[in-house]
C-alpha positions as CSV (number, residue, x, y, z in Angstrom):
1,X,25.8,-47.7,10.4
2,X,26.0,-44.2,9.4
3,X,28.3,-41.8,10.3
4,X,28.2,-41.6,14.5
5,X,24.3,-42.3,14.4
6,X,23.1,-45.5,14.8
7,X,19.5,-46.3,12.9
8,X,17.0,-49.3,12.8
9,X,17.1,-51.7,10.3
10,X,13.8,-52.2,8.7
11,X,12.7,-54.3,6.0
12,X,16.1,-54.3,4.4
13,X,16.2,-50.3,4.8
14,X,18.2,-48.3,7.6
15,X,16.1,-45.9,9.0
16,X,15.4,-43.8,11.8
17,X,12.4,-43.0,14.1
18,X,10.0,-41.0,13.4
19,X,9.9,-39.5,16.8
20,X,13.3,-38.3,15.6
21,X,14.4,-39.7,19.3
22,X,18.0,-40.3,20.2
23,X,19.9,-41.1,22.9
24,X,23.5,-40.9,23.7
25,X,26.0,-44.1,23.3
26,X,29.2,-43.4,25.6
27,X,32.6,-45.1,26.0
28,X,33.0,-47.5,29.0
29,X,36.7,-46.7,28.5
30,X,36.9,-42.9,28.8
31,X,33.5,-41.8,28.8
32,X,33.6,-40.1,25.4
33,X,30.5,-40.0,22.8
34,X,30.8,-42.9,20.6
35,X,27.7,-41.5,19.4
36,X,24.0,-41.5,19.1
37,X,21.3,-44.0,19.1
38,X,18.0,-44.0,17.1
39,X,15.0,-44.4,20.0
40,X,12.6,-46.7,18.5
41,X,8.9,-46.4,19.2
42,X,5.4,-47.9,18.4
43,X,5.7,-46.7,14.6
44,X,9.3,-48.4,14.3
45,X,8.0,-52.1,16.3
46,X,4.9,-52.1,14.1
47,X,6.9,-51.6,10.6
48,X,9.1,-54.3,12.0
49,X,6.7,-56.8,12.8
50,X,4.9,-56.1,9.3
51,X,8.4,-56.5,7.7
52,X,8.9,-60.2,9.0
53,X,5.2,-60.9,8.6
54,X,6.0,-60.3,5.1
55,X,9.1,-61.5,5.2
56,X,7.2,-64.9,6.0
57,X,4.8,-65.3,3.0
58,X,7.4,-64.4,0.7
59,X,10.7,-65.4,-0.9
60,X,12.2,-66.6,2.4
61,X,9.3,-68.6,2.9
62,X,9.3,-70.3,-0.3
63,X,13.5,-70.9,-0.3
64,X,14.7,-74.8,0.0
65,X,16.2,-75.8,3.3
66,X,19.4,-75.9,1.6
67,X,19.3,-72.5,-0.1
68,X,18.5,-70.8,3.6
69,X,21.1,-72.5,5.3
70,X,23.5,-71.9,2.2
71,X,22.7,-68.2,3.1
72,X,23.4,-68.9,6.7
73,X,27.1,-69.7,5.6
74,X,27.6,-67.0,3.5
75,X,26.4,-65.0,6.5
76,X,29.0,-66.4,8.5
77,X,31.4,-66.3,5.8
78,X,31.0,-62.5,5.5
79,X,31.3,-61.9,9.2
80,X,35.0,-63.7,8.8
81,X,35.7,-60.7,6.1
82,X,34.2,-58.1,8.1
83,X,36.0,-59.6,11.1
84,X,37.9,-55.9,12.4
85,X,35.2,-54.6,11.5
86,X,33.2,-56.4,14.3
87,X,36.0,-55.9,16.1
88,X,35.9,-52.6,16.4
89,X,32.3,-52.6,17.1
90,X,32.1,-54.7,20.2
91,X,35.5,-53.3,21.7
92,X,34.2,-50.1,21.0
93,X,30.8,-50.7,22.5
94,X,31.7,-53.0,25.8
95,X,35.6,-51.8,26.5
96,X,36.4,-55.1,26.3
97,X,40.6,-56.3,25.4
98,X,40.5,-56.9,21.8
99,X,42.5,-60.0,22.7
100,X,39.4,-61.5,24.4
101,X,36.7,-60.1,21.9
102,X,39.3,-61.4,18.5
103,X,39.2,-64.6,20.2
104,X,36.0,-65.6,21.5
105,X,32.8,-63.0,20.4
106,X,33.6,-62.4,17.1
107,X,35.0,-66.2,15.8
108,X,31.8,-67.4,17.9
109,X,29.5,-65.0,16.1
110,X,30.1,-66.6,12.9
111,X,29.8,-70.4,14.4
112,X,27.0,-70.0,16.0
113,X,25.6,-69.2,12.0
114,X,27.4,-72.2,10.7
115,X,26.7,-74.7,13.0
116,X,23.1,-74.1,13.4
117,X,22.9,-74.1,9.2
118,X,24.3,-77.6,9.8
119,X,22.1,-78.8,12.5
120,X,18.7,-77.9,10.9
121,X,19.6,-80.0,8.2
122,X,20.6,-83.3,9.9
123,X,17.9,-83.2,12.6
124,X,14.8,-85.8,12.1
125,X,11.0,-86.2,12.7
126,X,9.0,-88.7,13.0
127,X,7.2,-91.2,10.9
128,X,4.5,-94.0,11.9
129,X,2.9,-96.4,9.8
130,X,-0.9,-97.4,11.1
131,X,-4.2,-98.8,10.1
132,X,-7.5,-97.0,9.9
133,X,-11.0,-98.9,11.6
134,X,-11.7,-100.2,8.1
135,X,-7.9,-102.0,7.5
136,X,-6.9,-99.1,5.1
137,X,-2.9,-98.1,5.6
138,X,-2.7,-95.0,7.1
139,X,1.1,-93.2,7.7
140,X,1.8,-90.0,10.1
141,X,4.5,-87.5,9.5
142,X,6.1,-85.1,11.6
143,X,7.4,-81.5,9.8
144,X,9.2,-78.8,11.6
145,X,7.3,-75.3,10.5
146,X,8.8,-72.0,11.7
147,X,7.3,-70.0,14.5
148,X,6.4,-66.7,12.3
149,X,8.3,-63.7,13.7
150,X,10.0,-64.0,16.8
151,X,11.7,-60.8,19.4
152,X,15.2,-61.4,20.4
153,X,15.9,-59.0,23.1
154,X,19.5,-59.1,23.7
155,X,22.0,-58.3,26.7
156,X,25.1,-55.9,26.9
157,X,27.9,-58.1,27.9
158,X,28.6,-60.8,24.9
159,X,26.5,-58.5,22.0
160,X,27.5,-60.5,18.9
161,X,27.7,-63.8,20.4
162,X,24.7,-63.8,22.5
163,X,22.3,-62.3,19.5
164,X,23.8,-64.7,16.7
165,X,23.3,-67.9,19.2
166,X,19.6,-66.6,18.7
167,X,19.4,-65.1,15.4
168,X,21.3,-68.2,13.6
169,X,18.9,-70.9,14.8
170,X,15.5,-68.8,14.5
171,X,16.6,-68.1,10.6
172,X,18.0,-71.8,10.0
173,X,14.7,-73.0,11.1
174,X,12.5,-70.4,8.4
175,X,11.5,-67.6,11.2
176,X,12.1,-63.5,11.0
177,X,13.4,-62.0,13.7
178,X,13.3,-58.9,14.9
179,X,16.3,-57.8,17.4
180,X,16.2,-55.3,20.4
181,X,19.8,-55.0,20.9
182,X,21.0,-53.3,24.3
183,X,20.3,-49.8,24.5
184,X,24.5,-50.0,25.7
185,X,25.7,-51.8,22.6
186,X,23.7,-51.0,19.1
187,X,26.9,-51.9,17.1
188,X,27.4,-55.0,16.0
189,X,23.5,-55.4,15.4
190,X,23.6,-52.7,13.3
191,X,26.5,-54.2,11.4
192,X,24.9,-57.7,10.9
193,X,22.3,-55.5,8.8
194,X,24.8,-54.9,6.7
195,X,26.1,-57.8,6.0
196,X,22.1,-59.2,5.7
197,X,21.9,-57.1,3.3
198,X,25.0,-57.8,1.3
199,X,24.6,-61.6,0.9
200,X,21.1,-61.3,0.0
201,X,18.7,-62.0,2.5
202,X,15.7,-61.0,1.9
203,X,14.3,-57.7,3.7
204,X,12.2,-58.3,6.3
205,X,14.0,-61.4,7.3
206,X,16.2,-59.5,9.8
207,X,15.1,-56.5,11.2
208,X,16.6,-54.3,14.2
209,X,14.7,-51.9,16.2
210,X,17.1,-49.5,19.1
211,X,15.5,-48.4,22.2
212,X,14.9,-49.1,25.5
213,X,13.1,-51.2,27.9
214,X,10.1,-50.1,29.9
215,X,8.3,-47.5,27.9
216,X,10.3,-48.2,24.7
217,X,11.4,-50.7,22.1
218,X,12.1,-53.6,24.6
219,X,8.4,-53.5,26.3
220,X,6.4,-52.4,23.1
221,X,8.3,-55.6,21.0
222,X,7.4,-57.9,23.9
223,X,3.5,-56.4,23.7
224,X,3.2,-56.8,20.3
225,X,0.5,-59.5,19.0
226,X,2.3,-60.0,16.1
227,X,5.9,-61.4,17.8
228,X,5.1,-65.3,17.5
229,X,7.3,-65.9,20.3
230,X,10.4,-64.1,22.7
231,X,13.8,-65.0,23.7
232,X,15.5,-63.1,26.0
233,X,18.5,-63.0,28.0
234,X,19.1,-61.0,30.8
235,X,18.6,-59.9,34.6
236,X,15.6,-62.5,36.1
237,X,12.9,-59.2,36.9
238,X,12.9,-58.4,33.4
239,X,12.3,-62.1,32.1
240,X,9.6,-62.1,34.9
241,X,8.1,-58.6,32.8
242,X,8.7,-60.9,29.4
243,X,7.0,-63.4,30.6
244,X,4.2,-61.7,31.7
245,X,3.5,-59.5,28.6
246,X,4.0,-62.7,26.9
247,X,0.7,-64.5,28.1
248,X,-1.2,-62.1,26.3
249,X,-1.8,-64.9,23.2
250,X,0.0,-67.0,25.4
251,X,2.9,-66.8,23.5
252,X,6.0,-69.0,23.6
253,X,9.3,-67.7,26.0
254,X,13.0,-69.0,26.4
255,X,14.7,-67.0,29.0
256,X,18.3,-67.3,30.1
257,X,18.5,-65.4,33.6
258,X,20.6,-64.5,36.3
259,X,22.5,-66.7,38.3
260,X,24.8,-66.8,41.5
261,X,27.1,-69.3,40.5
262,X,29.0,-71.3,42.7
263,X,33.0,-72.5,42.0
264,X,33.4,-75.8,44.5
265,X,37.1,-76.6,44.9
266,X,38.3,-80.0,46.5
267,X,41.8,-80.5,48.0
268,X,42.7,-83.7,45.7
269,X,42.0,-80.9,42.8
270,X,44.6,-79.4,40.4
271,X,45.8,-77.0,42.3
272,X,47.0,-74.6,39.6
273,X,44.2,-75.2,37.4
274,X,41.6,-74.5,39.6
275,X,43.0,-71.0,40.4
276,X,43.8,-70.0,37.1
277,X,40.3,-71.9,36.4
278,X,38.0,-69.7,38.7
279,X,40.5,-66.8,38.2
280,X,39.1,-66.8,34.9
281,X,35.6,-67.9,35.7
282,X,35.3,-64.8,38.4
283,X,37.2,-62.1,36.3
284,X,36.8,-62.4,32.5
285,X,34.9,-59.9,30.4
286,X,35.1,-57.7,34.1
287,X,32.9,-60.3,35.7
288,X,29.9,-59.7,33.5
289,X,29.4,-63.2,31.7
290,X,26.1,-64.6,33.5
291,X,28.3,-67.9,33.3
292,X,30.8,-66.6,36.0
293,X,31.1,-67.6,39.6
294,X,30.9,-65.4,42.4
295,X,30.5,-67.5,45.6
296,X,33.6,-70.2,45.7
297,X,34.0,-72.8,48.0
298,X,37.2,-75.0,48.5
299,X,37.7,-77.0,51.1
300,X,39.3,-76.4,54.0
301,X,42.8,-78.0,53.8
302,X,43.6,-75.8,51.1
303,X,41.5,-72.2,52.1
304,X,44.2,-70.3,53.0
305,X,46.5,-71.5,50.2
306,X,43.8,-70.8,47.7
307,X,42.8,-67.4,48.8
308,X,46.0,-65.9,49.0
309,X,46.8,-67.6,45.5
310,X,43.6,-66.1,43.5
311,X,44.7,-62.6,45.6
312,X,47.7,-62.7,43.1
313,X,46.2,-63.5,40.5
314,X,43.5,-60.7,40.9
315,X,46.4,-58.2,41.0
316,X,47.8,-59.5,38.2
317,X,45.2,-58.0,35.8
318,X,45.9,-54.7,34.9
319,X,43.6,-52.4,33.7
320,X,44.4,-50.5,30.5
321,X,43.3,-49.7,27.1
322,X,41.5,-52.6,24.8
323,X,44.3,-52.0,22.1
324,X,47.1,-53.1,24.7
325,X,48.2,-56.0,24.8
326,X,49.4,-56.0,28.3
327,X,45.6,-54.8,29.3
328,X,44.3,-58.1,31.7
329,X,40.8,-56.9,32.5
330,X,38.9,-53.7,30.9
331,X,36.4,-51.3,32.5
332,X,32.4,-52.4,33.2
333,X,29.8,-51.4,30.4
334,X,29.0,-48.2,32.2
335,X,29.3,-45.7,34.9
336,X,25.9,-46.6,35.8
337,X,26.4,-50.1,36.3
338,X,30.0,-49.3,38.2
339,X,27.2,-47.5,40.6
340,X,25.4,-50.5,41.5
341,X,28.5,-53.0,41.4
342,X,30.4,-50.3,44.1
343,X,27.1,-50.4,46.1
344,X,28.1,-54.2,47.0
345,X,31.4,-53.4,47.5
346,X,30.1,-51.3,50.4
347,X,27.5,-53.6,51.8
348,X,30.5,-56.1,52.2
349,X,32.4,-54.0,54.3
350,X,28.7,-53.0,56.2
351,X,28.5,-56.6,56.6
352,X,31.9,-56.9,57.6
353,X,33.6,-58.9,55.0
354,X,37.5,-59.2,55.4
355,X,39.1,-57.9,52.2
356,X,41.5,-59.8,50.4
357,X,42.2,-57.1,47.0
358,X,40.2,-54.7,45.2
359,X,37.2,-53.0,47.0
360,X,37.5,-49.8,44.9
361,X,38.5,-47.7,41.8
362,X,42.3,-48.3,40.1
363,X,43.9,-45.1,39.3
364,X,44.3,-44.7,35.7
365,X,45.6,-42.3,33.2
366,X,44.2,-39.5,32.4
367,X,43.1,-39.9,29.4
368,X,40.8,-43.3,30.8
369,X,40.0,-41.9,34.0
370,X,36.2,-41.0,32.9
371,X,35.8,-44.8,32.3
372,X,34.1,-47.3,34.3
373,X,37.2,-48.6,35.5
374,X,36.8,-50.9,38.9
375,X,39.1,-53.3,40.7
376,X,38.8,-57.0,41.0
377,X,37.6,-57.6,44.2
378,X,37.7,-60.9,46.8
379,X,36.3,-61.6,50.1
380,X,35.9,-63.7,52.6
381,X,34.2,-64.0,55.9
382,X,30.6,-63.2,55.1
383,X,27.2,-65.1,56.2
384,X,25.5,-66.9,53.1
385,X,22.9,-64.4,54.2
386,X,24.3,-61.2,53.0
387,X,23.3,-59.9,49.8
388,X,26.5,-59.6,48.6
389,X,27.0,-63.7,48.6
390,X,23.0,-64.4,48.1
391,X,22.6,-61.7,44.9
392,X,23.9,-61.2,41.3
393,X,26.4,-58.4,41.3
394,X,27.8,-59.2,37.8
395,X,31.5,-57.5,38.2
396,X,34.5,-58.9,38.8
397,X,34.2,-60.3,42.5
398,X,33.8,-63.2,44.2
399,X,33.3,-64.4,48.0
400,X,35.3,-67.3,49.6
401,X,34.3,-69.4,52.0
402,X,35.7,-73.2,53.7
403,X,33.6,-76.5,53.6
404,X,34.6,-79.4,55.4
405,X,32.5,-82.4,53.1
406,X,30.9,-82.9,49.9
407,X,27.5,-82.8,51.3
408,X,28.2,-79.5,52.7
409,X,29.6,-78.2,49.7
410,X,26.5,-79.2,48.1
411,X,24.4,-77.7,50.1
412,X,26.2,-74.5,50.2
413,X,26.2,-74.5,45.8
414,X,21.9,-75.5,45.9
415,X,20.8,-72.7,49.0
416,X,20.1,-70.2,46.3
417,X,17.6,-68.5,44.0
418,X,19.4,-69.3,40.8
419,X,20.4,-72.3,39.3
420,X,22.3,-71.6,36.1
421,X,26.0,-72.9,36.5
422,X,28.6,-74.1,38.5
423,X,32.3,-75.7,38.1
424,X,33.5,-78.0,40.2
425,X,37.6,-79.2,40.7
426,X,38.6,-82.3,41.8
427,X,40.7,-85.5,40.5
428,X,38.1,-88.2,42.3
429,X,36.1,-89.4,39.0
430,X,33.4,-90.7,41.3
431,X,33.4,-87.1,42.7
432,X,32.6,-85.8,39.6
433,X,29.9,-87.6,38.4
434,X,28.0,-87.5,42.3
435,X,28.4,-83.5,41.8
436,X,27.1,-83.0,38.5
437,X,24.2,-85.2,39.3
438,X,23.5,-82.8,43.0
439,X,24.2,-79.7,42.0
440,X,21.3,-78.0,40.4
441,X,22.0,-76.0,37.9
442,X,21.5,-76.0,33.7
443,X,25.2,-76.8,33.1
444,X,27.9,-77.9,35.4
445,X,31.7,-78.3,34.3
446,X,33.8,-80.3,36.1
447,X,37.5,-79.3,35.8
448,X,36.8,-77.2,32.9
449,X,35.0,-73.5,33.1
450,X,33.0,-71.9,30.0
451,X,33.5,-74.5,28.0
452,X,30.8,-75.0,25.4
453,X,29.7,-77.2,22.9
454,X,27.0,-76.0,20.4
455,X,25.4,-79.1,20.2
456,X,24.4,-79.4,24.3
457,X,21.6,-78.2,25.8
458,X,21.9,-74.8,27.6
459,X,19.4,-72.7,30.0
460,X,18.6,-72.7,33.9
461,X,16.8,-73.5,36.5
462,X,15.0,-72.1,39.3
463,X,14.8,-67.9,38.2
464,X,17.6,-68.7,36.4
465,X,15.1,-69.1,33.4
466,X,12.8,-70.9,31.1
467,X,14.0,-73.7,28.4
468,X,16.7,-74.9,26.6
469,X,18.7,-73.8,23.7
470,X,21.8,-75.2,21.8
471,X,21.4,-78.2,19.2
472,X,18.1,-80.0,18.6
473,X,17.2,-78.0,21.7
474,X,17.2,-74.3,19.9
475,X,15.0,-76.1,17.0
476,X,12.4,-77.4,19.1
477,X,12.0,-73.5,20.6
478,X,12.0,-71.8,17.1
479,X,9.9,-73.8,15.3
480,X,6.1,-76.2,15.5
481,X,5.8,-79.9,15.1
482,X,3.3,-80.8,13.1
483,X,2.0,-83.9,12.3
484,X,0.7,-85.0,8.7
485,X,-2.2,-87.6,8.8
486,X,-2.5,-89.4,5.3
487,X,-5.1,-92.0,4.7
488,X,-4.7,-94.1,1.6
């Protein structure tokens, strides 16, 4: 980074645009100028794709499988040294607590390098022994070749985490990459240049291009007929976009989308756990995880109980600096996006939603009171119809509504667009296993919420995306399989 301007970081170089474009980053805490962004163009996409192109014939191409993945741990390795650093840069960037960012973005930025260094190495291919027409031995090989240079458009609400669970596997397997970070946080991107560039990877390797979406960096990347293949994460009509600039050289996608998730809670459940459990799932990181649940349904012996319960634990969180301690939730990324999240706050009351907390803005301090500060928020009493239980709203809200058996319940969790997650509580083993086989969705925790192994496959279903990453999974997307014929 340097100074209060963030640049691109191209072929091993910071640089900015040659538009000479910015645009303003601003606090979701107070609204202050954090400071200002370098708008990348056509000039800045095309040096970046001829970077990784490059980047492809050259040293990185030519390095053992155990000298890249040694540089993948040294990568991690330096992000543990630089960990305030990073700190800083996500709080900074998001408004996050620190307490939530120092314990699950940064730690989980450098994992995602390490195990992925790990995984490329023990992974296997395939080997056949045969015999030609004339009796000759003939043996077929499998090898795992990298894509070429691949776009990783990344979203606002888990910066580090989100881009390294993309950048670590794509390097592991040999590929460049170039990253479109959000246009809301440029920070820790910008930062992981650095650190490329102090352990030695080559330039070209990693590149970062700033911008936007339509018009800019985002949509010029995703034209560009030298990107090999895209991964994106983010809202579903901008994967549909991807997707669609992507058949142009019918070009390899994996797209993690919206969702609606459900939270199904059964009266033989945990009581306590399953509040705290969808407490959590419903208001952490301000409700803007693509994981979380917004529509919960527990059944009705327990409704009331359960309601009023998550009401105190929703006015529990107080809203405060990210440096506090005491601070339980922090603002949204922007004022803009407070706009459309208070929008659904008013169609529920248009729609006639009883209100159980929240609804508005919390009074703060002066000194936070230009942030994009908003309360958590139930509800209940709503058809499935209204847009406030049938779209993504991504703050921190949820609707609640009774069910009266498990085929209900599944029905209520499957009647919608989206099929990325759910969690489900209850103490009835057979339960559990009948749900996670119903519910359709790309992951479904049972007792448990965001609780991730590296190793399992993650994605959605429905417009809730396109493929699967984590493991063997994130391999087979980043990289060709290839099979060797050899005739003796």
């Amino acid at each position: 980074m340097n100074g209060t301007t963030f640049l691109h970081f191209i072929g091993g170089r910071f640089v900015g645009s040659a538009s000479d474009r910015l645009f303003e980053k601003r606090s979701p805490v107070d609204g202050s100028l954090i400071g200002m962004i370098a708008e990348g163009g056509q000039v800045e996409v095309d040096a970046a794709v001829r970077a990784g192109t490059e980047a492809m014939s050259g040293p990185w191409r030519r390095m053992t499988l155990a000298q890249r993945t040694d540089m993948l741990h040294a990568v991690a390795r330096e992000i543990d040294r630089r960990f305030e650093d990073f700190l800083d840069a996500e709080v900074n960037d998001t408004g996050k607590p620190r307490s939530v960012a120092s314990h699950v973005d940064i730690p989980r930025g450098a994992a995602n390098f390490r195990i992925f260094a790990d995984a490329v190495k023990n992974v296997p291919t395939e080997f056949f022994e045969m015999r030609t027409p004339e009796g000759v031995p003939a043996f077929n090989y499998s090898l795992r070749v990298p894509k070429g240079v691949i776009a990783v458009i990344c979203p606002w609400n888990l910066p580090l985490l989100l881009m390294t669970w993309k950048v670590a596997p794509a390097l592991a397997c040999g590929n460049a990459v170039i990253v479109k970070p959000s246009e809301e946080t440029p920070a820790s991107a910008t930062l992981l240049g650095e650190v490329m560039q102090s352990v030695g990877i080559p330039p070209g390797v990693f590149n970062v291009v700033h911008g936007l979406g339509e018009g800019s960096a985002g949509e010029l990347l995703t034209r560009h007929p030298g990107v090999a293949a895209i991964t994106f994460t983010g809202e579903t009509a901008t994967g549909a976009a991807i997707m669609k600039a992507a058949s142009a050289g019918i070009r390899p996608v994996s797209l993690e989308l919206g969702g609606k998730n459900p939270g199904i809670v059964f009266a033989d459940c945990d009581f306590d756990a399953a509040v705290a459990g969808i407490a959590r799932a419903a208001f952490l990181n301000t409700g803007q995880i693509c994981l979380g649940t917004e529509r919960v349904y527990v059944e009705r012996p327990i409704f009331d109980q359960f309601v009023a319960a998550l009401k105190q634990k929703a006015q529990s969180l107080k809203p405060g600096h990210p440096s506090d301690k005491s601070t339980g939730i922090g603002p949204l990324i922007s004022l803009k996006h407070r706009e459309k999240v208070l929008h659904y706050y008013s169609r529920a009351v248009t729609d006639r939603a009883n209100l159980v907390c929240g609804g508005g803005i919390p009074s703060m301090p002066q000194t936070l009171s230009g942030g994009a500060w908003i309360e958590p928020t139930l509800w209940t009493g709503l058809p499935e119809t209204s847009a406030v239980v049938r779209e993504e709203i991504f703050g921190p809200c949820c609707h609640l509504c009774p069910f009266d058996s498990e085929e209900e319940a599944v029905r209520l969790a499957n009647d919608t667009p989206y099929g990325l997650a759910a969690t489900v509580w209850t103490r009835d083993v057979g339960r559990s296993f009948r749900m996670g086989s119903a519910i359709n969705a790309g992951i479904v925790w049972i007792n448990s919420w965001f609780l991730r192994d590296l190793r399992t496959p993650f994605g959605g279903s429905k417009q809730s995306g396109i493929g699967r990453e984590g493991g063997v999974h994130s391999l087979e997307f980043y990289t060709e399989l290839r099979n060797v014929c050899v005739s003796t």
